[in-house]
C-alpha positions as CSV (number, residue, x, y, z in Angstrom):
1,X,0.0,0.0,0.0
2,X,1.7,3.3,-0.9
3,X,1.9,5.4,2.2
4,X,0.2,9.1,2.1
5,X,3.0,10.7,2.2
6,X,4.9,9.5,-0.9
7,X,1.4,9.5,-3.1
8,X,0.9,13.4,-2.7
9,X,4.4,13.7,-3.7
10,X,3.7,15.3,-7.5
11,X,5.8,13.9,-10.1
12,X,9.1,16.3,-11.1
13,X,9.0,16.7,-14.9
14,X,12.5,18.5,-15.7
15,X,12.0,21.8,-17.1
16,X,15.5,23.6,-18.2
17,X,14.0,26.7,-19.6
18,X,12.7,27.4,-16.5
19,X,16.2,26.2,-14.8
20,X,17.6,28.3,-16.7
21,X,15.8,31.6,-16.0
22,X,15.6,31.4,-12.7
23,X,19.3,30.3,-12.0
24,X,21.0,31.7,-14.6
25,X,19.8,34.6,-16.5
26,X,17.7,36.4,-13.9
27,X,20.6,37.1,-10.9
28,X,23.2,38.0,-13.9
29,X,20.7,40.3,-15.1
30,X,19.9,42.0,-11.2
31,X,24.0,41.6,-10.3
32,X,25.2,43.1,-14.0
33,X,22.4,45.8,-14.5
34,X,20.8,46.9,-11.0
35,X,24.0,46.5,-8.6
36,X,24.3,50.6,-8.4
37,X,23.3,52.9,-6.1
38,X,20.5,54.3,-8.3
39,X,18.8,50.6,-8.1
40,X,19.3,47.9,-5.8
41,X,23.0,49.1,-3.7
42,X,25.3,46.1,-4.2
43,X,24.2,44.7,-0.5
44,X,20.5,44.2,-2.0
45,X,21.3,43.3,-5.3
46,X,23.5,40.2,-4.3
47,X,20.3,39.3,-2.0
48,X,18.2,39.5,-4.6
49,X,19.8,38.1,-7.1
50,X,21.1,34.7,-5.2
51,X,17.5,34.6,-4.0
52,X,16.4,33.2,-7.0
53,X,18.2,30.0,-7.7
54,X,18.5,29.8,-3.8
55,X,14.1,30.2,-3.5
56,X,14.2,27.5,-6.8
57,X,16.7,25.0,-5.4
58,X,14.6,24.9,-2.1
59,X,11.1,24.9,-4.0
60,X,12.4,21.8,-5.7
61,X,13.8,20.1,-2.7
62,X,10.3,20.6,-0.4
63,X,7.7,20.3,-3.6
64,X,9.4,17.2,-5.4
65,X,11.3,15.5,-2.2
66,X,14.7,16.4,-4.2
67,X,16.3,15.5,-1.4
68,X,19.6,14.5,-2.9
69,X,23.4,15.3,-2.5
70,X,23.7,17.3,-5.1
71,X,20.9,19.5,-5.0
72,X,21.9,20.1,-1.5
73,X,25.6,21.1,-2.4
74,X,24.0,23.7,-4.8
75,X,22.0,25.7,-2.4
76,X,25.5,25.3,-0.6
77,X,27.3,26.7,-3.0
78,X,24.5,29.5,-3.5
79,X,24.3,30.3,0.1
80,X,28.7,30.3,0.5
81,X,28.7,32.8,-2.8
82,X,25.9,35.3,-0.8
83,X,28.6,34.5,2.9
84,X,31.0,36.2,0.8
85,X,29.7,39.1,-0.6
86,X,27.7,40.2,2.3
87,X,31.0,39.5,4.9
88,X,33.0,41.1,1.6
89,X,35.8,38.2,2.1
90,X,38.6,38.4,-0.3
91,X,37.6,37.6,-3.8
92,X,40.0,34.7,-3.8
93,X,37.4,32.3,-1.5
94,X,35.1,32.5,-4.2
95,X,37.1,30.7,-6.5
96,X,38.1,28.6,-4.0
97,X,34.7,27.8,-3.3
98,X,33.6,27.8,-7.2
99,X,36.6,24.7,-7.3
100,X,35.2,23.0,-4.0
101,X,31.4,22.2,-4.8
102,X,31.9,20.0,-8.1
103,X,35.5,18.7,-6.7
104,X,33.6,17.3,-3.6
105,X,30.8,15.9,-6.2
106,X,33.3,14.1,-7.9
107,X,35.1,12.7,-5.0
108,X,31.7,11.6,-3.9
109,X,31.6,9.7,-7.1
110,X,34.7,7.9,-7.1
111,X,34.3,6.9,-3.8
112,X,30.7,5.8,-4.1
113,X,32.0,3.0,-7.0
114,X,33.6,1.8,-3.7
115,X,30.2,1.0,-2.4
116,X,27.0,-1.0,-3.0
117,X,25.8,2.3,-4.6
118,X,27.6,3.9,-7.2
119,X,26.7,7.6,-7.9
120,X,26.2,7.0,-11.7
121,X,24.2,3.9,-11.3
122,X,21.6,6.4,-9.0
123,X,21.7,9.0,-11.9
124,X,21.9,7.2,-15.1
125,X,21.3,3.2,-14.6
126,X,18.2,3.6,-12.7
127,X,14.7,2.7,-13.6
128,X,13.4,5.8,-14.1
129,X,15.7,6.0,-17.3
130,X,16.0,2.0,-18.1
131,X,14.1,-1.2,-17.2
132,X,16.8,-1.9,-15.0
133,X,15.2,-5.5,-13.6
134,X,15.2,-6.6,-17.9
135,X,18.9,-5.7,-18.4
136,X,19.6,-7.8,-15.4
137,X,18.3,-10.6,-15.7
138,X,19.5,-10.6,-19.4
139,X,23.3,-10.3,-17.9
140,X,22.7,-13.2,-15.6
141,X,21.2,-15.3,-18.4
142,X,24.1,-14.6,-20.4
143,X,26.4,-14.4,-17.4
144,X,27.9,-10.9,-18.1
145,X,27.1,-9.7,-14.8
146,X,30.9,-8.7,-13.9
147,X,31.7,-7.5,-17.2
148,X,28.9,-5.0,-17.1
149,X,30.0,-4.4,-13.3
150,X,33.9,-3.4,-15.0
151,X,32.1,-1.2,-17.4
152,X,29.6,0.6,-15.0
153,X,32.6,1.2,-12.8
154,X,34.7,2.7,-16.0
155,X,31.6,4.8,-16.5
156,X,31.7,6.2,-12.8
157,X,35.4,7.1,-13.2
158,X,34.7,8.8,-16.5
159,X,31.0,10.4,-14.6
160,X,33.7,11.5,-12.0
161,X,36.5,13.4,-14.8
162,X,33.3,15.8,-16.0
163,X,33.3,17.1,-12.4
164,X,37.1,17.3,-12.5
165,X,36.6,19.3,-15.8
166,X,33.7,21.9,-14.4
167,X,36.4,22.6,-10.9
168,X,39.0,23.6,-12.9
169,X,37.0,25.5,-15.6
170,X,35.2,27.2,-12.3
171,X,38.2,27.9,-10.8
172,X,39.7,29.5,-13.9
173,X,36.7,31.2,-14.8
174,X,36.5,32.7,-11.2
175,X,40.1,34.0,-11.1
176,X,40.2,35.3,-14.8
177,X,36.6,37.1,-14.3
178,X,36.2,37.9,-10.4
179,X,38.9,40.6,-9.5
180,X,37.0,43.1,-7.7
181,X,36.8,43.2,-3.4
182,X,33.6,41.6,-2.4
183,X,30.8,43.9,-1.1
184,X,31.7,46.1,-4.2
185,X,29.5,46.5,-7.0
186,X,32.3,45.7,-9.3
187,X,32.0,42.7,-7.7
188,X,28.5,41.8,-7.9
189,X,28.6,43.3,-12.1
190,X,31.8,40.3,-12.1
191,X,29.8,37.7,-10.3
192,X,26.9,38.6,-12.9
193,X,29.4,38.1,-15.6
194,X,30.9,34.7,-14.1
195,X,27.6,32.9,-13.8
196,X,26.4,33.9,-17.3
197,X,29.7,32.7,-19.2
198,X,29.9,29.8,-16.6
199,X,26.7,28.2,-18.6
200,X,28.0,28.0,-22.4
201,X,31.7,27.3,-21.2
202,X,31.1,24.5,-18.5
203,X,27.3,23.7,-17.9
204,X,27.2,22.6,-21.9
205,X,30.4,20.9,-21.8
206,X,29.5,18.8,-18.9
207,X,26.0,17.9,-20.7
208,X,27.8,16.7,-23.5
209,X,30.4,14.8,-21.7
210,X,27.5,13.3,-19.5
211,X,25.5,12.3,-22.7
212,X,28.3,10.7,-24.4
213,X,28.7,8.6,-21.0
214,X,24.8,7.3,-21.0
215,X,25.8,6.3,-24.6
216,X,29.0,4.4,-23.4
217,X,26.7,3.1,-20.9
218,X,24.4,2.1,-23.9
219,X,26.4,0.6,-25.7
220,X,27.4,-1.6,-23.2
221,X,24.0,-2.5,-22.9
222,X,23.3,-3.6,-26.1
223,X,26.5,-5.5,-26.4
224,X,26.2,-7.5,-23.6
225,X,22.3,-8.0,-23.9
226,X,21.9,-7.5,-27.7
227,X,18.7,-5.2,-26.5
228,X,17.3,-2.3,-28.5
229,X,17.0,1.0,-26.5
230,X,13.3,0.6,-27.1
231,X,13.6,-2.7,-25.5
232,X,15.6,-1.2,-22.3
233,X,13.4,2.0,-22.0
234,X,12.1,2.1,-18.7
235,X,8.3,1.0,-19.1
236,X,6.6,4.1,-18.3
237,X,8.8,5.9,-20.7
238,X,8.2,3.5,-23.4
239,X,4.3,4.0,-22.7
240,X,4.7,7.9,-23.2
241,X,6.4,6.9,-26.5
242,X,3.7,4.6,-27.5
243,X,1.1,7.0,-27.0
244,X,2.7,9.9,-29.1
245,X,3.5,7.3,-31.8
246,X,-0.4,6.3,-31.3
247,X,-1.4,10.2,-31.2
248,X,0.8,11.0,-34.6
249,X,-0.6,8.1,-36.2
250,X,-4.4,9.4,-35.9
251,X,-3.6,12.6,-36.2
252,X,-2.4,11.6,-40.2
């Protein structure tokens, strides 16, 4: 019987636009344009501004049960960025900090393939993504259950490099961009700056390098188990694709 609790939990349909906005493009906009004293004052406009992705990230996290280690990092990392600016700490903590958040995510995943639980098995082998109890019983029936083990694990160690990549970039980004004292609005206009550029030069990146990993992971998949990706498609995904195949079907 599903419990109350976990049956008024709404389903979380990912929605980047809206990600996107609200993290990215609204506080550069407030820290680049409204920093002044004419507007906001730099105190306010670094309030305002990391209130956004801050309010989003803890929307998520109470209206979807989000409840996960990397979500929490990022209202972290939101909440360490606003320490700095209002205590006005040297600049040089931010980049620190911009380095620590994904650094820590991907030690987290390198020492999670030392567990019963590896990271990229919770993110991208899971059955919200794959029918996860067809693909094993496939490997057992063919006895390629260590194989695809060795390969999962490769997976995590490449899952841990695009974490690697985005600290460094951050890092760089940080130094290169972020020169002004803190509690300036130079500062807040550079922040602004930072987290706009930080999207096409590290967020993309790392969507790319995490796409081409479910593929490697795919691959895998179909070697070992000689499946289609229709035939591994977690079943209420496949249903959704059903239906629209269904919907453009009567619709010509």
């Amino acid at each position: 019987m599903t419990s109350p609790s976990s049956s008024n939990v709404p389903d979380h349909k990912p929605r980047p636009w809206v990600d996107l906005l609200v993290s990215i493009i609204i506080p550069s906009v407030i820290l680049m344009k409204f920093s002044g004293d004419e507007y906001l004052g730099n105190v306010n406009a670094l309030v305002v501004g990391l209130a956004f992705p801050l309010g989003w990230g803890l929307f998520e996290l109470i209206r979807y049960h989000k409840k996960n280690f990397i979500a929490v990092l990022g209202l972290i990392s939101v909440g360490l960025t606003g320490g700095i600016g209002l205590l006005e700490l040297d600049a040089g903590w931010l980049a620190i900090k911009e380095a620590a958040i994904p650094a820590i995510i991907g030690l987290a995943v390198l020492v999670s393939t030392r567990t019963k639980y590896p990271l990229v098995r919770t993110l991208l082998y899971n059955p919200s993504v794959l029918d996860v109890a067809k693909i094993q019983r496939s490997l057992e029936e063919h006895r390629r259950v260590d194989e695809f083990e060795e390969r999962l694990r490769k997976a995590s160690y490449f899952f841990a490099g695009t974490f690697l990549f985005s600290s460094i970039m951050n890092y760089i980004l940080a130094k290169w961009i972020v020169v002004s004292p803190s509690g300036t609005q130079a500062f807040n206009e550079e922040l602004g700056q930072m987290t706009l550029v930080s999207y096409p030069m590290i967020a993309i990146p790392s969507m790319v390098m995490m796409m081409l990993i479910f593929y490697y992971l795919w691959r895998t998949i179909r070697r070992l188990t000689g499946f289609t990706l229709d035939e591994v498609m977690a079943p209420h995904l496949a249903e959704k694709e059903k239906a629209k195949a269904t919907e453009s079907t009567t619709r010509k």
